[in-house]
N, C-alpha and C positions, 0 to 999 in steps of 0.2 A: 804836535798833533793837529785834524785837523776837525775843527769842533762847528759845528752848524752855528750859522750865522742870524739867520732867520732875518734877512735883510728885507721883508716885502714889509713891514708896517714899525720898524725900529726907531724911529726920529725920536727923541729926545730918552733915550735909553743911554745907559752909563757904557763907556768903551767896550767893545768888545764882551759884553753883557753873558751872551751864549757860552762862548768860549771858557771864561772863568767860570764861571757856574757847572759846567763839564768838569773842570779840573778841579774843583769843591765839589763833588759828587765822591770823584775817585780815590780822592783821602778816605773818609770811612769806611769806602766799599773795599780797601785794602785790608785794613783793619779789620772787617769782617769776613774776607776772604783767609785769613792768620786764624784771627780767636773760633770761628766758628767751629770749624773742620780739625783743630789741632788743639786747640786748650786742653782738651780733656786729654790728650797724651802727656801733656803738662803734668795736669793731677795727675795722672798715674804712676810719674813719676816719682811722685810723694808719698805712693806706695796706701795711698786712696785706694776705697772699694768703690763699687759702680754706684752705692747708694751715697754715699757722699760724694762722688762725683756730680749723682743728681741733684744733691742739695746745693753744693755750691753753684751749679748754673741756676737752678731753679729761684733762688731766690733772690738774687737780684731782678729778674724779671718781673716779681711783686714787686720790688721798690718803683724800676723805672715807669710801672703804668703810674705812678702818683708822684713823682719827681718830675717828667717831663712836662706834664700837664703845667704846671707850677714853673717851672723854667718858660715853657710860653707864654704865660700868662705877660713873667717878669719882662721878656721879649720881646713883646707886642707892646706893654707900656712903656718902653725906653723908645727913645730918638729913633735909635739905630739896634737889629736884630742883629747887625754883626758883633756888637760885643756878647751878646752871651754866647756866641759863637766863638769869641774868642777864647773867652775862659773855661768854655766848655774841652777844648781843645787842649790847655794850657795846664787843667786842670787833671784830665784826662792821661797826659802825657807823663805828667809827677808821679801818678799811682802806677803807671808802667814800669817807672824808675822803679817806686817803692818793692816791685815783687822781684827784684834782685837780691835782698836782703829777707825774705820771709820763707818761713817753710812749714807744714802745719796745719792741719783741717781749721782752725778757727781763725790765726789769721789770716788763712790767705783767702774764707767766706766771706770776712770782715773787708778787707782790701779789695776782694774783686765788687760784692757790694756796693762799695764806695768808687770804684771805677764806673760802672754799671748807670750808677747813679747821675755821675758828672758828666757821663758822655751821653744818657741817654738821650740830650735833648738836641745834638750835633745835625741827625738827619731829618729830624721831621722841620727843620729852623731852616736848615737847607731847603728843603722841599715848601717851607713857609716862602722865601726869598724867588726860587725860582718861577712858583704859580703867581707871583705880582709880577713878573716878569711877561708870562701867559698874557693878565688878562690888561696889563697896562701899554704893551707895547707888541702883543699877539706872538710871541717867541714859543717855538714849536719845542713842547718839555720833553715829550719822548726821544728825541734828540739829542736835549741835555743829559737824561738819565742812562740814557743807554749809556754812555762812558763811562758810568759807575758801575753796568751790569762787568761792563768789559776789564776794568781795575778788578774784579774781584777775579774775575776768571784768571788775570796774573797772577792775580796773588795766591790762589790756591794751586797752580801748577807750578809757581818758587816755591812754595810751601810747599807741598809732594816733592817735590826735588831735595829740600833742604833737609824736611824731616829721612829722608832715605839715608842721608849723607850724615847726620847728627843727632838724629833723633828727638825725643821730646826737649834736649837742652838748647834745638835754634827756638822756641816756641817765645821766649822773653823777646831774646832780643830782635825778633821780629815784628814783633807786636810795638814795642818800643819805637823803632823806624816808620812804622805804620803812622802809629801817633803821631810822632812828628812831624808828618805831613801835613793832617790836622790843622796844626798849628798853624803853618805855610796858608794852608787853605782860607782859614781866615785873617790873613793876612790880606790875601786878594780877592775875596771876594766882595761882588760889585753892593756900594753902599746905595743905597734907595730912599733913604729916612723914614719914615714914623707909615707902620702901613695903614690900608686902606680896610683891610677888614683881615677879622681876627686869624690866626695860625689854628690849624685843627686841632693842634693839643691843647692849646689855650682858649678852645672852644667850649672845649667839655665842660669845664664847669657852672658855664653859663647857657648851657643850653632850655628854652623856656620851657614850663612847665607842660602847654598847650602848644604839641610838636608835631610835627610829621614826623619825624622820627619812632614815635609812640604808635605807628599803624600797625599791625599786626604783621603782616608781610614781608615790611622790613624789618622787623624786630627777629623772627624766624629767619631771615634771610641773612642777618649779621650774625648771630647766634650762630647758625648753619655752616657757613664759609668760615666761621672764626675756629669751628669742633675741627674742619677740614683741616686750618691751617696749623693746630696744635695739632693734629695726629703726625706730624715731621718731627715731633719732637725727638721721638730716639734714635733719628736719622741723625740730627741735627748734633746730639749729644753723644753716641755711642755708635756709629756707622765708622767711620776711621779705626775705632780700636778693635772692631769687629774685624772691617777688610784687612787691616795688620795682622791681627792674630789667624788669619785666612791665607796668609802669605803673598800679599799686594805690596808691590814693593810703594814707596811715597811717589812714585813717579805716576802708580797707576794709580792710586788714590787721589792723586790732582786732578787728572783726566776723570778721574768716575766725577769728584765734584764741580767740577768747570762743566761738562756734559749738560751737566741739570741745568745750570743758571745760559749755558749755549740754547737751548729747548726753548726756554723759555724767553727769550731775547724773539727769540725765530717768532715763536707764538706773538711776542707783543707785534711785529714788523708785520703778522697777515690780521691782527686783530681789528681792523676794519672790516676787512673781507668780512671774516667770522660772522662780525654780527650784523651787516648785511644779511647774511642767508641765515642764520641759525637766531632761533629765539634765543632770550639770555635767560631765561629761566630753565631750559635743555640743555644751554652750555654748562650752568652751575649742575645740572642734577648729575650729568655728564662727568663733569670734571670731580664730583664727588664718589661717582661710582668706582670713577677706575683710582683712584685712594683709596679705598677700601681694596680692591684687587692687586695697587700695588702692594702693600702690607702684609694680604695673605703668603702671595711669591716669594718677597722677600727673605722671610726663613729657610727656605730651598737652598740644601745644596748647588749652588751655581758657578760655571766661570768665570771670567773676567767678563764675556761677552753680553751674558744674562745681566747682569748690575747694570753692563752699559745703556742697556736696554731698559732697566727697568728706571735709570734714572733721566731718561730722555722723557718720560714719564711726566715728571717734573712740569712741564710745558704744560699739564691738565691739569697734575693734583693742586697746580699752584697759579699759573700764569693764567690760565681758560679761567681760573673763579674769579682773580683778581679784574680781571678786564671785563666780565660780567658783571660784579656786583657795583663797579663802579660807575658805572652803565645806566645799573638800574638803581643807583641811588639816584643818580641828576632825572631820572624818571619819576621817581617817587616819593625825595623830597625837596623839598620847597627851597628856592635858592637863597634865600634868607640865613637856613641852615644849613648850608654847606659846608660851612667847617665843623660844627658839631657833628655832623656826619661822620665828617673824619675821624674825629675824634673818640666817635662812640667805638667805630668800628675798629683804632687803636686800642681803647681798652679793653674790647671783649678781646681781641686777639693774642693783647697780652697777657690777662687772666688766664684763661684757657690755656696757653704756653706753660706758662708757669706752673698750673698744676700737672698736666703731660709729662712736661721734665721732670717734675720733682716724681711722680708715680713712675716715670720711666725707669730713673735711676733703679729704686726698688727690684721692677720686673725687669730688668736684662739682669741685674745681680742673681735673681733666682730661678730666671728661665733662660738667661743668655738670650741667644737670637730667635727664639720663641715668642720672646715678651714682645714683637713686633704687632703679634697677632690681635693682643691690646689695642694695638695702634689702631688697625683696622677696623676695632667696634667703635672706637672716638670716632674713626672717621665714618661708621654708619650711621652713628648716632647725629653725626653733621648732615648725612646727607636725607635723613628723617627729617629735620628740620627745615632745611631746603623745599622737600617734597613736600611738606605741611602750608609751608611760605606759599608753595605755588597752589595750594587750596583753596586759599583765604584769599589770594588774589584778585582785584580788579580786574576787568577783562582788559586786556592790552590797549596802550593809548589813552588810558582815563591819566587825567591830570591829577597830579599832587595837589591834593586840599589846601586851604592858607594856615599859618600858624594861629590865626583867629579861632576859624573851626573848629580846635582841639581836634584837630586829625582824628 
């Protein structure tokens, strides 16, 4: 393949730095391109209800916002961030093994859990590795990630394929193959030694007391985009066994999931433009609105064509905020914190998930495709908070206070 080089400021950067960092992207995003859209066919084959479907996604998602944290921490104090990349990979790959042999509402909470857990710290170590690539030797990230947007969009149209062809029983062994890429992944990926400043999940827990963080604006405005990004959650969780039992065959269910994450690639490549012309406080209120409208839709009798549509969608309820908030974090706080930034904005996201899924489970068991409608007050209730954020706001162009200030 052929992976951005970013040759204009690269001198003393490890071989081919881009490249590999591309193809460490695409290991997880395989991975999550399998478990996302197709586990719960898994469970369902274990003859799970939708509420313990939701438990067992939901609650690894508690674990990893306080596991990964902790894994960066450990990350960031070692030499080299590839090793817990390795193990995380290595370790990850064992419990893939383990669910060959289990079957069972508690083990297989307990296992996926512990999978949940080991791997939770693979992408954001990645994403640690490659921004010291950014800002050490100017290597253009969007570049490098997009080959992970692209791995995923494979791997959920094999997975449509596969699942059509075998059903929930390709769901192991794919996930398995996945992982072992992983592994491969940190095998090659580029060593840099001991960084320069902390990884955003191993930010979190030392972010200072007296923050920019703590402004009112941002704090509405993380809250906000984070309500946004858990109202996916019963997309994320029960959309596949929705469009199967709608009569999609797995070929067309790849295509509906590859569409979204297509949307939103697209979105990232004009997100300059964007914010060029559009405020980013209208992109988020924007990109929150039409979440709440896709939600409402969603339960509609629809085509193939209507889904196609409404997950092209995707590009706003997800990619317009992500490319906003981030925007207006390096606007509003202090670069000192910028990885606690990150960080905070990982754990609301992941909180907020977690409880989504775990209440999702619940309401699709009691209202089926109903319970989406749910979704769409999570996602009004984000977009309150947004609209709140942009109240309280400074007039546009005022600078982030110092961490001295107490924000």
């Amino acid at each position: 393949m052929t992976a951005p080089s970013g040759s204009m400021m690269t001198t003393g950067a490890p071989p081919y730095f881009a490249a590999r960092i591309a193809l460490v992207f695409c290991a997880p995003m395989m991975v999550n391109g399998i478990a996302l859209p197709f586990f719960p066919i898994w469970l369902e084959t274990l003859s799970m209800n939708d509420s313990q479907i939701g438990i067992v996604l939901a609650l690894p998602m508690f674990v990893r916002v306080f596991t990964a944290p902790v894994a960066g921490t450990i990350a960031d104090r070692l030499g080299e961030r590839s090793i817990v990349l390795l193990w995380s990979g290595v370790l990850s790959l064992l419990t893939a093994l383990l669910f060959f042999g289990i079957k069972g509402f508690w083990p297989v909470l307990l296992l996926y859990t512990l999978q949940c857990a080991v791997y939770s710290p693979y992408v954001p170590i990645t994403d640690a590795i490659a921004l010291s690539g950014v800002r050490r030797w100017n290597i253009d990230y969007s570049r490098m990630r997009l080959w992970g947007s692209l791995a995923f969009i494979v791997a959920t149209m094999i997975g449509g394929w596969l699942a059509g062809l075998y059903g929930g029983a390709m769901v192991l062994p794919a996930m398995a193959a996945a992982f072992s890429l992983t592994v491969l992944g940190a095998f090659i990926v580029p060593k840099i030694g001991r960084p320069r400043r902390p990884s955003p999940i191993a930010a979190m827990a030392t972010m200072p007391a007296a923050s920019t963080l703590r402004q009112r604006d941002v704090q509405l405005m993380l809250i906000g985009v984070s309500l946004v990004n858990a109202s996916h959650a019963m997309l994320y969780a029960f959309s596949v066994i929705y469009w199967r039992d709608a009569g999609f065959s797995g070929t067309d269910i790849g295509i509906l999931w590859s569409v979204g994450v297509l949307a939103e690639v697209i979105l990232f490549v004009f997100a300059l433009r964007l914010k060029r012309r559009f405020n980013l406080w209208s992109m988020m209120i924007f990109g929150s609105t039409v979440a709440v409208g896709r939600w409402l839709v969603f339960p509609l009798d629809m085509p193939f064509a209507g889904y196609f549509a409404l997950q092209c969608l995707h590009a706003f309820t997800f990619g317009i905020l992500h490319v906003s908030v981030q925007s207006k974090l390096v606007e509003r706080v202090a670069e000192e914190q910028e990885a606690a930034a990150q960080g905070l904005y990982f754990f609301y996201t992941g909180m907020f998930m977690a409880v989504a899924t775990f209440v999702s489970g619940y309401a699709f068991n009691w209202y089926g495709v109903d319970g989406f409608y749910l979704m769409s007050v999570i996602a009004a209730a984000g977009l309150a908070c947004v609209i709140a954020g942009r109240l309280v706001a400074p007039p546009v162009g005022a600078q982030p206070q110092s961490a001295a200030s107490g924000g």
